[in-house]
C-alpha positions as CSV (number, residue, x, y, z in Angstrom):
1,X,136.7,-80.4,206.2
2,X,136.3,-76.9,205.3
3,X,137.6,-74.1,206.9
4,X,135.4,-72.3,209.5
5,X,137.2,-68.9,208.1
6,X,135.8,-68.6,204.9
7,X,132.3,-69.4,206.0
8,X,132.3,-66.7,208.6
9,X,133.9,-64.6,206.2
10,X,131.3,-65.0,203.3
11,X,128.6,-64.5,205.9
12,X,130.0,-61.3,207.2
13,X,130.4,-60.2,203.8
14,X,126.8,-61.2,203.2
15,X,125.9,-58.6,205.7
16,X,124.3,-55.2,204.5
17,X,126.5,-52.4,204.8
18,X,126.5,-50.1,207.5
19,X,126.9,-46.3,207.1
20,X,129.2,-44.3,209.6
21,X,125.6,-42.9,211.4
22,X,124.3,-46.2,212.1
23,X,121.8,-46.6,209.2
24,X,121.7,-49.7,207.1
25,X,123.1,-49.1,203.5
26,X,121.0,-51.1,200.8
27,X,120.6,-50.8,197.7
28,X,117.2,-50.2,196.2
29,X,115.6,-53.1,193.9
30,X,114.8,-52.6,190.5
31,X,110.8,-52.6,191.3
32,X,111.7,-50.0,194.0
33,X,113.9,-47.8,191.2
34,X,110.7,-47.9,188.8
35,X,108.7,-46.7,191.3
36,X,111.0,-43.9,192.1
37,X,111.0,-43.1,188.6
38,X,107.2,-43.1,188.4
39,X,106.6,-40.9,191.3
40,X,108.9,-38.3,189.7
41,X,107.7,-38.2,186.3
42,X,104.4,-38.4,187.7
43,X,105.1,-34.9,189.9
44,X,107.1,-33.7,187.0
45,X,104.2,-33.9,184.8
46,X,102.1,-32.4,187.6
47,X,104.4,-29.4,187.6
48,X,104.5,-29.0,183.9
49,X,100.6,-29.3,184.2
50,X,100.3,-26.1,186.6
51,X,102.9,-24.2,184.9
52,X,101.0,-24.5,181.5
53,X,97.9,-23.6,183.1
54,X,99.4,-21.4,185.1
55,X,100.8,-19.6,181.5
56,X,97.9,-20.0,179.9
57,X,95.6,-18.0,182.6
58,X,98.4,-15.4,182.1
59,X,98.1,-15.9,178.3
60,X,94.3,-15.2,178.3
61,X,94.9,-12.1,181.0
62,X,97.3,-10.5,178.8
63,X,95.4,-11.3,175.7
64,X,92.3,-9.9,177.5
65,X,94.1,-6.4,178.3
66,X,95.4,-5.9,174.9
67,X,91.7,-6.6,173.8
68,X,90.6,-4.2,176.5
69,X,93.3,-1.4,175.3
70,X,92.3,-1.8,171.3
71,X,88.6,-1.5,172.2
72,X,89.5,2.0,174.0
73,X,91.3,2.9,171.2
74,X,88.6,2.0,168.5
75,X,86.4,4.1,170.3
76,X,88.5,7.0,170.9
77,X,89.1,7.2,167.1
78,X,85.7,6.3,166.4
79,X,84.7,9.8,167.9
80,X,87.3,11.3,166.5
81,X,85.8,10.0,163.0
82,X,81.8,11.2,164.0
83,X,83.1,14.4,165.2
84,X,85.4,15.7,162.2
85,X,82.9,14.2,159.5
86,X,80.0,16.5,160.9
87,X,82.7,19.5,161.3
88,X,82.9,18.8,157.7
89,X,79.4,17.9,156.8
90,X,78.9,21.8,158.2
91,X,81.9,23.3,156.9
92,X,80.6,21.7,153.4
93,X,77.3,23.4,154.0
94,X,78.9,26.4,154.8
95,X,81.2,26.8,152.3
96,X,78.5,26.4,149.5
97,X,75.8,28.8,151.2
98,X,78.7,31.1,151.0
99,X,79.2,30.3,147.1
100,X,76.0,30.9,146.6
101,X,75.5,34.0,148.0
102,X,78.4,34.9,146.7
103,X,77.4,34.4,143.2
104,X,74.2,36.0,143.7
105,X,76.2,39.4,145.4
106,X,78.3,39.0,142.2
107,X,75.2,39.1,139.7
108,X,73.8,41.3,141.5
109,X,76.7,44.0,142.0
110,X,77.5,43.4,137.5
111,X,73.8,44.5,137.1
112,X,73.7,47.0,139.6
113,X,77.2,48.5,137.2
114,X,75.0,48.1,133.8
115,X,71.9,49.7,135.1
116,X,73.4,53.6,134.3
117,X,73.7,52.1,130.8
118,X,70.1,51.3,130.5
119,X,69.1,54.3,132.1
120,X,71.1,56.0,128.9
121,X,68.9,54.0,126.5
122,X,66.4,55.0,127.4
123,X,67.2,58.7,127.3
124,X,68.8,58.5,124.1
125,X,65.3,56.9,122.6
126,X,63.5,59.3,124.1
127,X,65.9,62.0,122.5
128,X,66.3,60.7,119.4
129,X,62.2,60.6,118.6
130,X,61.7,63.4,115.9
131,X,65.4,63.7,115.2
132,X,66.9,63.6,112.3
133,X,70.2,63.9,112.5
134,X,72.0,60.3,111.6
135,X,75.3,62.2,112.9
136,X,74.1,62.9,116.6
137,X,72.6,59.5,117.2
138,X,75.4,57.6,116.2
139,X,77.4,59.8,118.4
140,X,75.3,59.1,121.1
141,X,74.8,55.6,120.6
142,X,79.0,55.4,120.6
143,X,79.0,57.1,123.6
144,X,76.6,54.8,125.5
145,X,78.6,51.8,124.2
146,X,81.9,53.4,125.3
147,X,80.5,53.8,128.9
148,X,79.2,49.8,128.8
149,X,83.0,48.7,127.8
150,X,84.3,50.9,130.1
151,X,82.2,48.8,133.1
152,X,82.9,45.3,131.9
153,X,86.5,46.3,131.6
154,X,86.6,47.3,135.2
155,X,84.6,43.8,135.9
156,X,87.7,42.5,133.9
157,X,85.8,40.8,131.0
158,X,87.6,42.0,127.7
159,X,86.6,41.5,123.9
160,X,88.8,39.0,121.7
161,X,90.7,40.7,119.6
162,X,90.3,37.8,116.9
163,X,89.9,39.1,112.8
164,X,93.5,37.8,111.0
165,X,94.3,36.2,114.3
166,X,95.6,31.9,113.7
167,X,92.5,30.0,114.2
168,X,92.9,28.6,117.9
169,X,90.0,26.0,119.3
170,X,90.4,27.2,122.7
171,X,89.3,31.0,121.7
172,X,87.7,30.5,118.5
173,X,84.2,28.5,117.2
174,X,84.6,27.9,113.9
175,X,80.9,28.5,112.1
176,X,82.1,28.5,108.7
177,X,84.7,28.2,106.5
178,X,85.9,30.0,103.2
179,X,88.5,30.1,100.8
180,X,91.4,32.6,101.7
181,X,91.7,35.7,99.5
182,X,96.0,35.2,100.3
183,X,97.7,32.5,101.2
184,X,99.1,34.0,104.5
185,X,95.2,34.1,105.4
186,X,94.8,30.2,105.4
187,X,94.2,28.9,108.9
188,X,93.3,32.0,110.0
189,X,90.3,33.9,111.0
190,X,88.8,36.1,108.2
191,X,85.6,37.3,110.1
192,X,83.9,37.7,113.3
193,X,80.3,36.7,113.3
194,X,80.3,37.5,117.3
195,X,82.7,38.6,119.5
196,X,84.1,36.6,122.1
197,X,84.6,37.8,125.9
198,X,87.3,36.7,128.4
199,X,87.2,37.4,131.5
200,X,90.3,37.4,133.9
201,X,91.8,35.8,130.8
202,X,89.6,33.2,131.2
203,X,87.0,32.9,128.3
204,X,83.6,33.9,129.4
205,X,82.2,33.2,125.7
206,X,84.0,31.8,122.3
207,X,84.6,33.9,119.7
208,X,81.9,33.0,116.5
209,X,84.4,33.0,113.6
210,X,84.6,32.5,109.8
211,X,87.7,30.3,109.1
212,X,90.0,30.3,106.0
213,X,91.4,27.3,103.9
């Protein structure tokens, strides 16, 4: 015969646990844990769901200013651009209508300084018909060239000095060549056939030389 004890104790023990408040204390069944676990990966996925979405929309806003601010900006230098190229289209224009007048003024004011020299010319030829003293047209003839140097000097154009000068290509244009009397003449110039001009030390025409060798 068994004893009543145990049986009433195994039953008792049997018995779902009771919390301090009253409420029954069991423990959740495997089926019941998976479901849990469902339920919160399922509203965990929810929430990672809106918060993408939610950073994406913010992703596309921010995107959508930046786009906003560069297409401001491209305009802004885009005028900038149209306005300074037709400041310099005119300031091109300008600047050559100047050089051009400029030039012409320039021509102009060189022929207005050579005019007294024609003007001499013509009274020395109309001196010198009947006259036949060599002496006093050569005289006058040196005086009318003195005055003409004496203008294109103030213009600053000046005549090469270049007989028994070195031969130098960026003065000289060699038309001819001969053999040198001396030896210190070789390589250097031995005639002038026509002068060369600088002017502001810059040549205006080459000297036309005869070279020795």
């Amino acid at each position: 015969m068994g004893n009543p004890f145990r049986k009433r104790q195994k039953k008792m023990t049997d018995r779902p646990k009771v919390s301090p408040a009253g409420e029954v204390d069991e423990k959740p069944s495997k089926e019941q844990l998976a479901e849990n676990m469902g339920k919160a990966s399922a509203a965990a996925a929810e929430r990672t769901v809106d918060d993408n979405v939610r950073l994406g929309y913010d992703e596309v806003e921010r995107v959508r200013g930046e786009l906003d601010a560069l297409k401001v900006e491209h305009q802004a230098l885009n005028d900038k651009y149209v306005r300074q190229y037709a400041e310099f289209d005119n300031f091109r224009k300008r600047t050559a209508k100047e050089k051009l007048d400029l030039l012409a003024g320039a021509g102009g004011d060189a022929i207005r300084r050579v005019l007294p020299v024609l003007d001499d010319m013509e009274r020395a030829i109309a001196h010198n018909v009947g006259l036949d003293d060599a002496g006093a047209m050569r005289e006058g003839f040196e005086l009318i060239y003195q005055k003409l140097v004496a203008i294109l000097n103030a213009q600053g154009v000046k005549a090469m000095q270049a007989k028994g000068e070195p031969f130098n290509e960026e003065f000289h244009d060699a038309v001819s060549r001969m053999p040198a009397p001396t030896d210190d003449l070789k390589g250097k110039v031995l005639d002038v056939v026509e002068t060369g001009y600088l002017m502001n030390d810059k040549v205006l025409r080459y000297a036309k030389v005869v070279v020795g060798e």
